[in-house]
C-alpha positions in Angstrom: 252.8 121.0 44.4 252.5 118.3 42.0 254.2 115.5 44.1 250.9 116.4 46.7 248.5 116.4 43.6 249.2 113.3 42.6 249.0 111.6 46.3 245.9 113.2 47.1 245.0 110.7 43.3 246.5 107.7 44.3 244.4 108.3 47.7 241.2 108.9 46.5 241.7 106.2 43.7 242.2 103.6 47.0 239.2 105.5 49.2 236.8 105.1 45.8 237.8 102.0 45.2 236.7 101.0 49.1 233.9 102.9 48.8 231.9 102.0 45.3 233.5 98.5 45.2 230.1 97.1 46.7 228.3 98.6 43.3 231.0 96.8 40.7 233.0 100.0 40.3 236.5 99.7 40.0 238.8 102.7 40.6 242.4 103.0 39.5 244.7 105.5 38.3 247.6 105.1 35.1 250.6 106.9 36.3 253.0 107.8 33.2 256.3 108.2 32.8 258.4 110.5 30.4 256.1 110.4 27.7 258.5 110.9 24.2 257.1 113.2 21.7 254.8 115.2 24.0 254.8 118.9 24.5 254.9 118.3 28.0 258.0 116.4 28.1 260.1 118.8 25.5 259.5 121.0 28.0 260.1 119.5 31.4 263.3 117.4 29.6 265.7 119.7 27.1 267.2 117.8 24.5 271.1 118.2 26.7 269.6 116.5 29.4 267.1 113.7 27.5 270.0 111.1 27.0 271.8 111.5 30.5 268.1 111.0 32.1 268.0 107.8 29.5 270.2 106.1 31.0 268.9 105.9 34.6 265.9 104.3 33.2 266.1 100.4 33.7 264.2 99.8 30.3 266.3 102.8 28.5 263.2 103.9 26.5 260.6 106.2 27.0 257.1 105.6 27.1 255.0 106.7 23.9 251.9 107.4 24.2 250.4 104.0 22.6 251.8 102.6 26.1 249.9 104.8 27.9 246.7 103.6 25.6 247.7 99.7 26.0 247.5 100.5 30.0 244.6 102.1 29.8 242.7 99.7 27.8 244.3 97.1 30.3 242.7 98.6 32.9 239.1 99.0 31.6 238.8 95.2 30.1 238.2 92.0 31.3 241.5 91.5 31.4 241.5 93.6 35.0 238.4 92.6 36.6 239.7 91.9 39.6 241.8 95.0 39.9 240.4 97.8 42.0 242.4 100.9 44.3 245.5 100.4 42.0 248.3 103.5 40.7 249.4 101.5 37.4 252.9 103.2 36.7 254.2 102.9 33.0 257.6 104.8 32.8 259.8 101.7 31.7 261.1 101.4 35.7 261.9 105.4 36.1 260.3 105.6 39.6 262.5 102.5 40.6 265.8 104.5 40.2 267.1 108.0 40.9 266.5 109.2 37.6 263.9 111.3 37.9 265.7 113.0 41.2 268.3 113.5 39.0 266.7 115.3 36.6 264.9 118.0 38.6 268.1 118.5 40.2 269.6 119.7 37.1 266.6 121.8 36.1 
């Protein structure tokens, strides 16, 4: 359910984007990783299985959560302005491997 929840985002994020772009508004969505330190992750990730998922991630770190607030303010600044109908992913190359396949496997 979550895999559709998070399409059905990155659509409307692009169909927003379309739509309001003719007002100035810019849509996008941050798409994290494995965030370290969260209670999310310690739950989704038990400690066996945290440095075997390591390892499949290109940048072998997770990301913390002043990542996700660097992104974020990326996004909303100047910096971006010509940015609209984008899924910014921060999870240190996860998606780009089998990692994350792995894990839920072993779940």
């Amino acid at each position: 359910h979550a895999g559709s929840a998070k399409a059905a985002i990155d659509a409307m994020a692009k169909h927003l984007s379309v739509e309001w772009g003719a007002d100035g508004v810019r849509v996008n969505c941050l798409a994290p990783g494995p965030i370290d330190d969260t209670e999310g992750f310690s739950r989704l990730c038990p400690k066996p299985l945290k440095d075997e998922m390591l390892q499949s991630i290109p940048l072998k770190r997770w990301g913390t959560l002043q990542d996700m607030q660097n992104a974020a303010l990326f996004l909303c600044s100047q910096a971006s302005s010509n940015v609209t109908g984008a899924v910014m992913v921060s999870d240190g190359g996860a998606w780009l491997t089998n990692g994350a396949a792995q894990l839920v496997s072993k779940l």
